[in-house]
NUSEGU-109163 format. One record per residue (C-alpha): residue number from 1; residue in one letter; y negated, z, x. Coordinates in steps of 0.2 Angstrom, whole numbers, plus 5000, padded with zeros to 4 digits. Last residue first. Layout:
BEGIN
R   resi   resn     yy     zz     xx
R    NUM      A      Y      Z      X
...
REM end
This chain:
BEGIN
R   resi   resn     yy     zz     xx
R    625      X   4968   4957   4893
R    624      X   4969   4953   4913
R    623      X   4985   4953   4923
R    622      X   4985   4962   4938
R    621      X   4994   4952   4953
R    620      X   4994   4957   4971
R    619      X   5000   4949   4988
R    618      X   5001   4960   5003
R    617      X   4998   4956   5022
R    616      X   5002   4972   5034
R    615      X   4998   4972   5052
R    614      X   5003   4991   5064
R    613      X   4994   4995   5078
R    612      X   5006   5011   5086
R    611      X   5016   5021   5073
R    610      X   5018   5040   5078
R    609      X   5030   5046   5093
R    608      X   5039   5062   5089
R    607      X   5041   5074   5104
R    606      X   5030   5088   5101
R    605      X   5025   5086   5081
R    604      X   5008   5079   5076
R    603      X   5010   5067   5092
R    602      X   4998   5054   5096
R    601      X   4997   5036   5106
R    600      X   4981   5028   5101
R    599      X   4985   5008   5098
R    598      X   4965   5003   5096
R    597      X   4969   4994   5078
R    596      X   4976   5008   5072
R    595      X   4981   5000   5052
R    594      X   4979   4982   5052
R    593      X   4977   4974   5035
R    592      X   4978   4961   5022
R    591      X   4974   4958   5005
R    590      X   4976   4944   4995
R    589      X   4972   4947   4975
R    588      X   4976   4936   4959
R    587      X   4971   4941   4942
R    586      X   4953   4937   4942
R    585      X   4951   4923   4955
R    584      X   4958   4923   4971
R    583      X   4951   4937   4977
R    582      X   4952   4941   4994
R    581      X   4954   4959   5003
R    580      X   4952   4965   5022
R    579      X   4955   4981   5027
R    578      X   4954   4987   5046
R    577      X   4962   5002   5050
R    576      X   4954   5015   5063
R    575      X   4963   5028   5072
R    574      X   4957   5046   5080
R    573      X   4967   5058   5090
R    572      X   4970   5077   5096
R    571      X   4981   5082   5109
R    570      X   4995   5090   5106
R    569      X   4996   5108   5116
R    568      X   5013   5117   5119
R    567      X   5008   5137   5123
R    566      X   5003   5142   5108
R    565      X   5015   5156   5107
R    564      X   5018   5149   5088
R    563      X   5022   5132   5093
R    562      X   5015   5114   5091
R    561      X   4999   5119   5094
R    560      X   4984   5109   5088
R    559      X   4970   5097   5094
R    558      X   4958   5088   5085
R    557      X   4959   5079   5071
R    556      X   4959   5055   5067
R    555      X   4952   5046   5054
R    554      X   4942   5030   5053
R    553      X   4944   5019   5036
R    552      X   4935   5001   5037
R    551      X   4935   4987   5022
R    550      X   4928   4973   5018
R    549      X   4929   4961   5002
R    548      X   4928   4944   4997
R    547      X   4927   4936   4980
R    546      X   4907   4940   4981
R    545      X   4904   4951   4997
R    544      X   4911   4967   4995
R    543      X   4907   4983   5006
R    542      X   4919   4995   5008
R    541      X   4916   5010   5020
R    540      X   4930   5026   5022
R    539      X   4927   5039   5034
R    538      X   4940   5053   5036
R    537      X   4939   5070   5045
R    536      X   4948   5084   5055
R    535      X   4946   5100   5064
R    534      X   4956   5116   5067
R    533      X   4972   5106   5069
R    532      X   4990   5115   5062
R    531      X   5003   5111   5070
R    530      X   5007   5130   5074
R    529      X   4996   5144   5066
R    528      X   4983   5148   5080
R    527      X   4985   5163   5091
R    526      X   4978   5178   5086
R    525      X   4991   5189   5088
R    524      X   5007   5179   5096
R    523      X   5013   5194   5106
R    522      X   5013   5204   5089
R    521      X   5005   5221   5087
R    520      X   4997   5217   5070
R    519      X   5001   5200   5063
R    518      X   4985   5190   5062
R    517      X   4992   5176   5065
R    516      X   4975   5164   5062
R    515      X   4974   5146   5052
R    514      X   4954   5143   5059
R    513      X   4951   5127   5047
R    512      X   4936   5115   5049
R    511      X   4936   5098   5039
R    510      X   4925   5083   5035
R    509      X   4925   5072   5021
R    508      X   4915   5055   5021
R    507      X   4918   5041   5006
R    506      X   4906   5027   5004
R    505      X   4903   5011   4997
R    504      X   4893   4999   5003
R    503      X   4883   4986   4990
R    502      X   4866   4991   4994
R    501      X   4870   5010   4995
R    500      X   4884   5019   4985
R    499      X   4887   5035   4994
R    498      X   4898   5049   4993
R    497      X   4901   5067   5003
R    496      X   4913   5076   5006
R    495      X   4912   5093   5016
R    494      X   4925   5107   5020
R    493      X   4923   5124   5028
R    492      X   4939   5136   5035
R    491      X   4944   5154   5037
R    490      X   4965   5158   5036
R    489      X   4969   5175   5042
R    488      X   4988   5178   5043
R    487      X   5002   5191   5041
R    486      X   5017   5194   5047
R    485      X   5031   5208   5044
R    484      X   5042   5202   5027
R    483      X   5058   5203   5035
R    482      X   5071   5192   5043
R    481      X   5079   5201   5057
R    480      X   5079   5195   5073
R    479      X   5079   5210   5081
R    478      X   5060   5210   5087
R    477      X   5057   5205   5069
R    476      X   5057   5188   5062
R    475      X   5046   5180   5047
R    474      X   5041   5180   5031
R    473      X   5021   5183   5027
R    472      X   5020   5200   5019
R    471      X   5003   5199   5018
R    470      X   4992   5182   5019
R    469      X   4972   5182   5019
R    468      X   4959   5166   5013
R    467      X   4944   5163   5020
R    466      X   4933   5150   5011
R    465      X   4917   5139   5014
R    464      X   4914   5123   5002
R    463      X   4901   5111   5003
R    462      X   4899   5095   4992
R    461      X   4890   5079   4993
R    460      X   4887   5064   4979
R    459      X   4879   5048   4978
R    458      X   4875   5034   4966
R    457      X   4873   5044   4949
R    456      X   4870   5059   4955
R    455      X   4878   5076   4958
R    454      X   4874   5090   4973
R    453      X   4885   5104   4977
R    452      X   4889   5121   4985
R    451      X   4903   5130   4987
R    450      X   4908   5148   4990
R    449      X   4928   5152   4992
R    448      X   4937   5167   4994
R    447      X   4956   5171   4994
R    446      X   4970   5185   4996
R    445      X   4987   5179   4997
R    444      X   5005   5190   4994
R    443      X   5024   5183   5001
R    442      X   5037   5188   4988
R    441      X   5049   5203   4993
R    440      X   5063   5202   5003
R    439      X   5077   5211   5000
R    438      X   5091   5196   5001
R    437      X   5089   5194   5020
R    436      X   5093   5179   5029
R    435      X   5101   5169   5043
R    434      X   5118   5175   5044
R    433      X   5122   5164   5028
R    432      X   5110   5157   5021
R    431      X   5105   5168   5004
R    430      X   5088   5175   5004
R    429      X   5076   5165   5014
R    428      X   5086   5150   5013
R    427      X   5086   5151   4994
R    426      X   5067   5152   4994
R    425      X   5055   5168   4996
R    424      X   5044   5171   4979
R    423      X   5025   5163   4984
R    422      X   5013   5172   4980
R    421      X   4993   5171   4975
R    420      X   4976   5180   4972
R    419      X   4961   5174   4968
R    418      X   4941   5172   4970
R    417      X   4928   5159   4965
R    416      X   4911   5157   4968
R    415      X   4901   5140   4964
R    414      X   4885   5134   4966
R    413      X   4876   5117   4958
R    412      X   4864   5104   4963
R    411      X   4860   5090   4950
R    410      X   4841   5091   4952
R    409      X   4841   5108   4944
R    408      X   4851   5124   4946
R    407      X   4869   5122   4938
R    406      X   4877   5140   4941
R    405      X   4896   5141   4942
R    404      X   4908   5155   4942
R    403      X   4925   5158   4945
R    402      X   4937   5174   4943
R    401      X   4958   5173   4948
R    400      X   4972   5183   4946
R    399      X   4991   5187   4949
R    398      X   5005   5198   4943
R    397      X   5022   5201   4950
R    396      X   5036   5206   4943
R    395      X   5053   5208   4946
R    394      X   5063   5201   4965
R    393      X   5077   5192   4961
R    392      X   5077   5187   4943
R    391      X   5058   5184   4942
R    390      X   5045   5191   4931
R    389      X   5027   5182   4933
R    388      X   5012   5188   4926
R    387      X   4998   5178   4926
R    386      X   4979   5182   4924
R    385      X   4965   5167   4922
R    384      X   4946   5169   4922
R    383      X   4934   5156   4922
R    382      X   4915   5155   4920
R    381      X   4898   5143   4919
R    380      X   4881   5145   4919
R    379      X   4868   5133   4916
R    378      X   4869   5134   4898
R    377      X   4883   5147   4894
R    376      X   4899   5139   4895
R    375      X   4915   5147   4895
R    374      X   4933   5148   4900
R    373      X   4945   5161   4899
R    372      X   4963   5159   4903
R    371      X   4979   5167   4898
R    370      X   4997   5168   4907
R    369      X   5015   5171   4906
R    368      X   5029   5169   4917
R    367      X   5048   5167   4916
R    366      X   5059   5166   4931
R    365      X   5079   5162   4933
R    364      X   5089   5162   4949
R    363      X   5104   5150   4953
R    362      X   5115   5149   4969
R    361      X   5118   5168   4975
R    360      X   5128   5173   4991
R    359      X   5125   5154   4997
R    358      X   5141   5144   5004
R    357      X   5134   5130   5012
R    356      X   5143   5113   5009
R    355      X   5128   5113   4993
R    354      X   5125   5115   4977
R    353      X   5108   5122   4970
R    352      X   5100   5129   4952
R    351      X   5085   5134   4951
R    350      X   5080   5142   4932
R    349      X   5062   5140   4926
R    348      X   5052   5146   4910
R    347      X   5032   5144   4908
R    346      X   5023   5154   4894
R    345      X   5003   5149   4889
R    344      X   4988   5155   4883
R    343      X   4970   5147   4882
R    342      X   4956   5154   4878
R    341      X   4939   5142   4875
R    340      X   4922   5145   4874
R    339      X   4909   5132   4874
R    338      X   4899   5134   4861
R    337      X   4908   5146   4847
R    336      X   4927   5145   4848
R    335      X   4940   5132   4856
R    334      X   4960   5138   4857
R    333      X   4971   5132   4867
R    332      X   4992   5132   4864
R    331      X   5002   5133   4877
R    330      X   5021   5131   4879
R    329      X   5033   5130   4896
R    328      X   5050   5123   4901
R    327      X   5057   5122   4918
R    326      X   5072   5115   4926
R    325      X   5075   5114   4945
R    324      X   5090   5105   4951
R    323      X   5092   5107   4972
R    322      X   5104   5096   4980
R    321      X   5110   5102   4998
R    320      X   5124   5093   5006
R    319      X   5129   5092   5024
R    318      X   5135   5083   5040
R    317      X   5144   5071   5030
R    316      X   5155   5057   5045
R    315      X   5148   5040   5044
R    314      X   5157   5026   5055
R    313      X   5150   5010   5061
R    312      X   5151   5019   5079
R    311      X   5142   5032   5075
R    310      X   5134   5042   5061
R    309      X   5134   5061   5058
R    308      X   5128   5062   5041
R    307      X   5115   5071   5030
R    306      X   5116   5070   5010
R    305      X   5100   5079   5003
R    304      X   5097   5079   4982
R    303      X   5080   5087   4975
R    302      X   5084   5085   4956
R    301      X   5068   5089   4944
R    300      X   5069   5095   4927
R    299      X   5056   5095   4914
R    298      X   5053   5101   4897
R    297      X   5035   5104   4890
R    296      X   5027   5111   4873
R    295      X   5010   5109   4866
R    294      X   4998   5117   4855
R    293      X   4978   5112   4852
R    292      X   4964   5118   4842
R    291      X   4947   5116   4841
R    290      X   4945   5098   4839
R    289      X   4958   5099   4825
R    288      X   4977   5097   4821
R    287      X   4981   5093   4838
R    286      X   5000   5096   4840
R    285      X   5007   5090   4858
R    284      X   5026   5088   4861
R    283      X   5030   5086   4879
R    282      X   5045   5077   4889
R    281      X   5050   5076   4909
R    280      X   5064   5071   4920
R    279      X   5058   5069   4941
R    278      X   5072   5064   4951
R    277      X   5072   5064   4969
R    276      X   5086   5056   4979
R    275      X   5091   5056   4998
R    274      X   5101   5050   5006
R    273      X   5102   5054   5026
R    272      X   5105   5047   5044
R    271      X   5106   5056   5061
R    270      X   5113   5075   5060
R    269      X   5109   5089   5055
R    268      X   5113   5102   5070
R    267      X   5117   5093   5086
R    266      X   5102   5080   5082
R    265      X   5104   5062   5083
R    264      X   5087   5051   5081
R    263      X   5083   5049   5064
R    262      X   5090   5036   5049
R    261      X   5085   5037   5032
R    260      X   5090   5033   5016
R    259      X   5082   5033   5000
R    258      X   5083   5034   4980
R    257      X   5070   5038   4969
R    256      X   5070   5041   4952
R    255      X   5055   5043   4940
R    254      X   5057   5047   4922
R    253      X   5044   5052   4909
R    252      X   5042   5058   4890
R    251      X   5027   5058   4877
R    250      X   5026   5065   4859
R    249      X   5011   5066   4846
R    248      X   5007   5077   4833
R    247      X   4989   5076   4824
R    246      X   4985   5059   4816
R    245      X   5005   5057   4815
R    244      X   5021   5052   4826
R    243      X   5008   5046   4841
R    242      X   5021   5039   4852
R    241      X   5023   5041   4871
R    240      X   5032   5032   4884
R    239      X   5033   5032   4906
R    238      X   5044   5024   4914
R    237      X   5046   5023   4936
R    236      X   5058   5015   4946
R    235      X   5061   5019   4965
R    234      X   5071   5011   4979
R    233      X   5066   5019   4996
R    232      X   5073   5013   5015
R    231      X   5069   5018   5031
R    230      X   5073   5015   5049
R    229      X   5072   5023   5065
R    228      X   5071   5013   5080
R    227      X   5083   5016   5095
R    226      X   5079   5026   5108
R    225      X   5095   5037   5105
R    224      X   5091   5053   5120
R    223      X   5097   5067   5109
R    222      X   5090   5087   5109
R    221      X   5079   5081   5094
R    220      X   5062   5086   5104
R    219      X   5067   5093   5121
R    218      X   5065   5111   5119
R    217      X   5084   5115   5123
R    216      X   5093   5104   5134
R    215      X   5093   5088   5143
R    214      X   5099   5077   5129
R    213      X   5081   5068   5130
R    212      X   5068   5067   5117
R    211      X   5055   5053   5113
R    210      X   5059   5055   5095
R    209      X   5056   5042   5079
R    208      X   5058   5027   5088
R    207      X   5049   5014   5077
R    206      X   5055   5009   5060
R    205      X   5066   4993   5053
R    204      X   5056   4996   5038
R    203      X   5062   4994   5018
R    202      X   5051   4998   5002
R    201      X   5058   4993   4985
R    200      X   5047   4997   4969
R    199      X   5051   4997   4950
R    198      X   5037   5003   4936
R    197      X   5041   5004   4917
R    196      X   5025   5008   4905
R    195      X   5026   5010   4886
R    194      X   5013   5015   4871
R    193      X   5014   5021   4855
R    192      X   5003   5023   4838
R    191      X   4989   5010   4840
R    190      X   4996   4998   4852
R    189      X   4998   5002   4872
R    188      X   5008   4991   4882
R    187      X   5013   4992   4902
R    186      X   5024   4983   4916
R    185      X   5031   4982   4934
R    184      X   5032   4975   4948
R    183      X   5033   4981   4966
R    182      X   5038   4974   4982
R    181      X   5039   4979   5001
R    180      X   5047   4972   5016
R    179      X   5040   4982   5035
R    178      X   5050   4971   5047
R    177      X   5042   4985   5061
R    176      X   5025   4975   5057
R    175      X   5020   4969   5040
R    174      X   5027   4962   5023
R    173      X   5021   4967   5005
R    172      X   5024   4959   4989
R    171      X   5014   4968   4973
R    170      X   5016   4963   4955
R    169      X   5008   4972   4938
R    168      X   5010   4966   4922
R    167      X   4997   4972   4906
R    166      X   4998   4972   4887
R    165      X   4985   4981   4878
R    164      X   4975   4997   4882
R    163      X   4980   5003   4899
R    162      X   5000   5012   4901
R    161      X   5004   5024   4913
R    160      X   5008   5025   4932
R    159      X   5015   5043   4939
R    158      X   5004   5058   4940
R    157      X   5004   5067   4954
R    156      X   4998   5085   4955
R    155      X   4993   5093   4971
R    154      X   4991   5114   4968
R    153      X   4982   5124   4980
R    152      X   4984   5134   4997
R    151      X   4993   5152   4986
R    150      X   5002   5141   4974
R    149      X   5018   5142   4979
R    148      X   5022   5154   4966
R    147      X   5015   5157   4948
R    146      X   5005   5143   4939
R    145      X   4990   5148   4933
R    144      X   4987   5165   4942
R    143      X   4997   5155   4955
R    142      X   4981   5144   4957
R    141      X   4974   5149   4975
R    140      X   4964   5137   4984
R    139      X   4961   5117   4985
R    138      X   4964   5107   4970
R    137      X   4969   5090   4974
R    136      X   4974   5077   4959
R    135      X   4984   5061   4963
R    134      X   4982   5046   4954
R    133      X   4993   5029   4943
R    132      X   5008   5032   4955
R    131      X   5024   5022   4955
R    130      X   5017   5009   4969
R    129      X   5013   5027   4982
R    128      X   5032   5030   4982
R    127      X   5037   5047   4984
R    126      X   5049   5049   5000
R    125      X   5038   5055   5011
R    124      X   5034   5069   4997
R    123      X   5050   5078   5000
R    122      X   5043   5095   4992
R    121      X   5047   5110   5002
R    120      X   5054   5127   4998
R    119      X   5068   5126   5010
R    118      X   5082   5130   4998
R    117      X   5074   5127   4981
R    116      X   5069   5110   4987
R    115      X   5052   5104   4977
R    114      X   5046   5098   4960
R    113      X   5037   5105   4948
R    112      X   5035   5095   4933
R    111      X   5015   5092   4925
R    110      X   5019   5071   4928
R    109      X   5023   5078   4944
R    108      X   5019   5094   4953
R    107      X   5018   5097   4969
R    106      X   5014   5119   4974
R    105      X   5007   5121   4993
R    104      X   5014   5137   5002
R    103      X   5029   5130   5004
R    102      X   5019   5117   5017
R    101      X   5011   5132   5024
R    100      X   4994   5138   5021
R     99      X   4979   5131   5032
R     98      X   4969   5124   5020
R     97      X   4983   5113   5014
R     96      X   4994   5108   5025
R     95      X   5008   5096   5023
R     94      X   5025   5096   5032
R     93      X   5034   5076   5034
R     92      X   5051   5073   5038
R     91      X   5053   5055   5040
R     90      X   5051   5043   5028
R     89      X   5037   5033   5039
R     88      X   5035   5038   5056
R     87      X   5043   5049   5069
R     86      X   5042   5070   5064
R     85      X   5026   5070   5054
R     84      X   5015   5084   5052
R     83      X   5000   5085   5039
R     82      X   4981   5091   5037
R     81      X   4975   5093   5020
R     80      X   4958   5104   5016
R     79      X   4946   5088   5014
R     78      X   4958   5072   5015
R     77      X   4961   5065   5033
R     76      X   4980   5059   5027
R     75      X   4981   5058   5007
R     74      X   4983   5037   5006
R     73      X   4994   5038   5020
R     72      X   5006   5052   5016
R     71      X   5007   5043   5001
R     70      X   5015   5028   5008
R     69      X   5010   5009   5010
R     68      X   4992   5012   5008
R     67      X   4982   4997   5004
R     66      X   4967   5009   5003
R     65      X   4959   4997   4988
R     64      X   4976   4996   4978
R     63      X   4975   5019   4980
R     62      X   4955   5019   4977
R     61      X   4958   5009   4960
R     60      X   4973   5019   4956
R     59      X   4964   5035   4956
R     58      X   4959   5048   4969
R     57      X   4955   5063   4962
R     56      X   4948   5082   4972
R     55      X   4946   5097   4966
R     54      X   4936   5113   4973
R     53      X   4936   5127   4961
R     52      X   4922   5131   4948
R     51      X   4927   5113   4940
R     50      X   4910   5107   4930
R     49      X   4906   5091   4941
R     48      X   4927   5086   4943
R     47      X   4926   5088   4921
R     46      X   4938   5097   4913
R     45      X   4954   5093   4905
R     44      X   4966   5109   4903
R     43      X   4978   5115   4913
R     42      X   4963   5125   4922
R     41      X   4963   5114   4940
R     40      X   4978   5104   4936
R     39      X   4967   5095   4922
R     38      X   4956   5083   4931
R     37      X   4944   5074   4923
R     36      X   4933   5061   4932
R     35      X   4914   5060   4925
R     34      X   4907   5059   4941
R     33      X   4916   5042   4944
R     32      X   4923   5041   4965
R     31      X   4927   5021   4965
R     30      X   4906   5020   4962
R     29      X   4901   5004   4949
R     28      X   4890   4992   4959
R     27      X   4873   4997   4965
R     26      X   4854   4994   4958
R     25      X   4842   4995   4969
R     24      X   4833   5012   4969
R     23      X   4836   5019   4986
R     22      X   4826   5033   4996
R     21      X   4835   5045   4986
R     20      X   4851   5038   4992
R     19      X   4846   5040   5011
R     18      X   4843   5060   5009
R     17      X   4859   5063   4999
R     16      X   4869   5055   5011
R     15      X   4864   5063   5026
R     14      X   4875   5078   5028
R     13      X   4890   5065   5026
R     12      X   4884   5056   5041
R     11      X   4880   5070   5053
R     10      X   4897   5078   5047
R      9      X   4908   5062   5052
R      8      X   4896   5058   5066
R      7      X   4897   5076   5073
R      6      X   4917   5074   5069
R      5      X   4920   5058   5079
R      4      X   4907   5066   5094
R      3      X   4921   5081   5096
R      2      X   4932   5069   5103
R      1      X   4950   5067   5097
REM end
């Protein structure tokens, strides 16, 4: 991508602030509400103005106005996130955040961990953007909160809930590549309990998912099938709760989703998978007063992978790795004085796998404990968090973090933050046979970030600058041994900025991220961290006119690596999608859309093609009380 995209980007964002001042007109309601509340940042609700760490929400009125057909879509250009995708929708997808690795990142949903034990990723191709109500984004280290994987932040997805009444919900999608989707579902709230069920069916013939040859090693997939690479997800989603008194309540959530995917034949995993993820929670809340609060939270999450050689009409099982991970965790918060509050907490989980692969060791328990400070003091503000985490493989470890805020007039405000994070070494790492070495110790972060920010009613910017330091990074000696020997220096800068202006809405982030090796004595010192782009942005402009309304979203990085020596360049890109929504009348939506309108071709991963100009028309109901 050119550098002018990101001048604009940054020039535009940068200017926000200066054009809303000059306007006074009234404006319609902002998608991007000041007074959000986001509780992954503390586990506890705060407010997106008064979070000393930088958090981000996007909420189901941005996600039906995105018409984004996967969540990979609705998060992609995102301040801090960058992503790598091996050939198109469902496919194998790493995210980035800030830099870190994609194990490096913790996913929770509905407050449940998920991810495979064995590889240490979540599978979030394969959760369905109909089943969720928002997503929460906090960028920098939160293990001193939540224990490992925490070490580039913490995304949090909650699943759709229920509004005040009762509400239906229907969605029926078709677009290029035979793309067929449809989603219904339901919700009621009275004045003790409340339901919501969610069902969604997604299905797409695909595009080629690699351009590789059977030529030999370094050529993609190592198979020449161009074929197209299909997808299919079948997903429900129910969420309940019930208010048992004035101060106890009790709340529990399912979501399954079941897929199957076909890839271009590869001599090691084969060509088609099912998959399933499975995401089981309850919690028990006792409130008796404003200044007191308990809870306690089960959860288990089933990462299933089936791979299979397939040919001819016959299916031959490759291999197996399912992943169960259950957790449980109480906290109890505690309000004193003006606002002070402490809040202390234990969390307990034990990973379980089967698979064909014979592992050395297939289950590991770990049990952490934390407490938090937070306080108010005018215009200043503080947090302070310590965690301790004893795990059955590799003993303790503790963690910390310190933020501050200071509100100095005119809605600007500065934060500073610091923490440390881990992230304990995954089945794979430990246990695969020939491939891994059961002494390693966790992987150690170190992290700065100093933001700065601006809040108004119509109009908002924020800057945030951070480095960030990995020890003890997992990788390969000169032998080929698995030890802990790298380490990495992560420095980056983010801006967003809103805008509500004469009936346009706004949305600009920006990104620069310098993802370092920075492994003493290695022949890839200094290199960039592979797939990883150093720049990257995202425009979104809405503009409504009566029942109709527009829409534009730009996006595009620049350049990265695909391999640690740095010596296979990707290009960097830019698309643009085109929105376009009708309102029939006050239940009743058409939308329709065209997603890379200008065809760019682009790799985030050597050798597998991305989705050129795609169309996609959707129907939409949402009932009205």
């Amino acid at each position: 991508m050119k550098l002018s995209y990101h001048t604009l980007s940054l020039a535009l964002a940068l200017a926000l602030p200066g054009v809303a001042a000059a306007q006074n007109a009234p404006t319609e309601p902002a998608p991007t509400r000041l007074d959000d509340i986001t509780v992954t940042a503390t586990r506890t609700p705060v407010s997106i103005e008064n979070s000393v760490v930088p958090v981000q929400v996007i909420d189901r009125v941005q996600i039906d106005r995105s018409q984004a057909s996967s969540l990979l879509e609705l998060l992609r250009g995102r301040a801090g996130l960058d992503f790598a995708n091996q050939g198109g929708a469902g496919k194998i997808t790493s995210l980035f955040l800030r830099g870190s690795n994609s194990n490096q990142v913790l996913v929770l949903v509905d407050g449940v961990r998920i991810g495979s034990a064995t590889n240490g990723m979540p599978t979030l191709q394969d959760l369905p953007v109909d089943q969720i109500e928002r997503v929460e984004i906090v960028r920098g280290p939160r293990s001193s909160l939540y224990g490992s994987e925490a070490i580039g932040g913490v995304i949090q997805i909650f699943t759709r809930a229920a509004g005040q009444g009762l509400q239906q919900n229907l969605a029926l999608t078709a677009g290029s590549h035979n793309l067929r989707q449809a989603s219904a579902g339901f919700s009621n709230r009275g004045e003790r309990g409340w339901i919501s069920a969610q069902g969604g069916y997604q299905s797409t013939d695909g595009i080629n998912a690699c351009r590789g040859t059977a030529a030999g090693w370094g050529a993609g997939c190592y198979a020449d099938e161009p074929d197209r690479d299909g997808y299919r997800n079948t997903s429900i989603n129910v969420r309940g709760g019930y208010a048992l008194s004035e101060a106890l309540s009790l709340e529990g959530h399912m979501l399954n989703s079941d897929s199957f995917n076909e890839y271009d034949g590869s001599i090691f995993g084969g060509n088609e998978a099912d998959n399933r993820q499975q995401v089981y929670g309850g919690k028990l809340a006792w409130a008796p007063s404003d200044s007191f609060r308990l809870s306690a939270q089960l959860g288990r999450s089933n990462d299933q992978a089936d791979s299979y050689f397939a040919a001819g009409g016959a299916r031959t099982l490759a291999s197996v790795f399912n992943t169960r991970r259950d957790t449980a965790a109480v906290q109890g918060d505690i309000k004193f004085g003006e606002g002070q509050q402490i809040s202390a907490g234990a969390d307990w989980q034990q990973d379980r796998i089967e698979s064909t692969t014979a592992f050395d060791v297939d289950n590991r328990d770990n049990t952490g404990v934390f407490v938090e400070y937070q306080g108010g003091f005018g215009a200043h503000s503080l947090q302070a968090s310590v965690r301790n985490d004893d795990n059955e493989q590799f003993g303790n470890h503790t963690t910390g973090s310190l933020g501050y805020g200071f509100a100095f007039g005119h809605g600007f405000r500065l934060t500073a933050s610091a923490g440390t994070g881990f992230k304990a070494p995954t089945f794979n790492d430990l246990y695969y046979p020939g491939f891994s070495n059961p002494d390693l110790k966790p992987e150690e972060s170190k992290s700065l970030n100093l933001g700065l920010a601006q809040y108004a009613d119509t109009w908002n910017w924020t800057f945030n600058a951070y480095e960030t330091r990995i020890d003890q990074l997992i990788g390969y000696d000169s032998s080929f041994a698995l030890v802990n020997v790298a380490e990495a220096r992560i420095r980056g800068a983010e801006l967003t900025g809103y805008l509500s202006l004469a009936g346009f809405d706004l949305n600009a982030q920006a990104s620069f991220t310098d993802p370092r090796d920075h492994t003493a004595g290695a022949a890839t010192y200094d290199n960039l961290l592979a797939r990883r782009a150093r720049t990257s942005g995202r425009l979104d402009v809405d503009k409504s006119f009566g029942p109709l309304r527009l829409g534009v979203t730009a996006a595009g990085s620049g350049h990265r690596f695909d391999n640690a020596a740095n010596s296979v360049r990707l290009a960097g890109y830019g698309t643009v999608d085109v929105r376009v929504e009708y309102a029939i009348n006050a239940e009743w939506s058409l939308q329709a859309k065209a997603a890379n309108v200008f065809d760019r071709d682009y790799e985030t991963v050597a050798w597998y093609n991305q989705p050129g100009r795609e169309y996609q028309l959707t129907l939409r109901y949402n009932s009205k009380n």
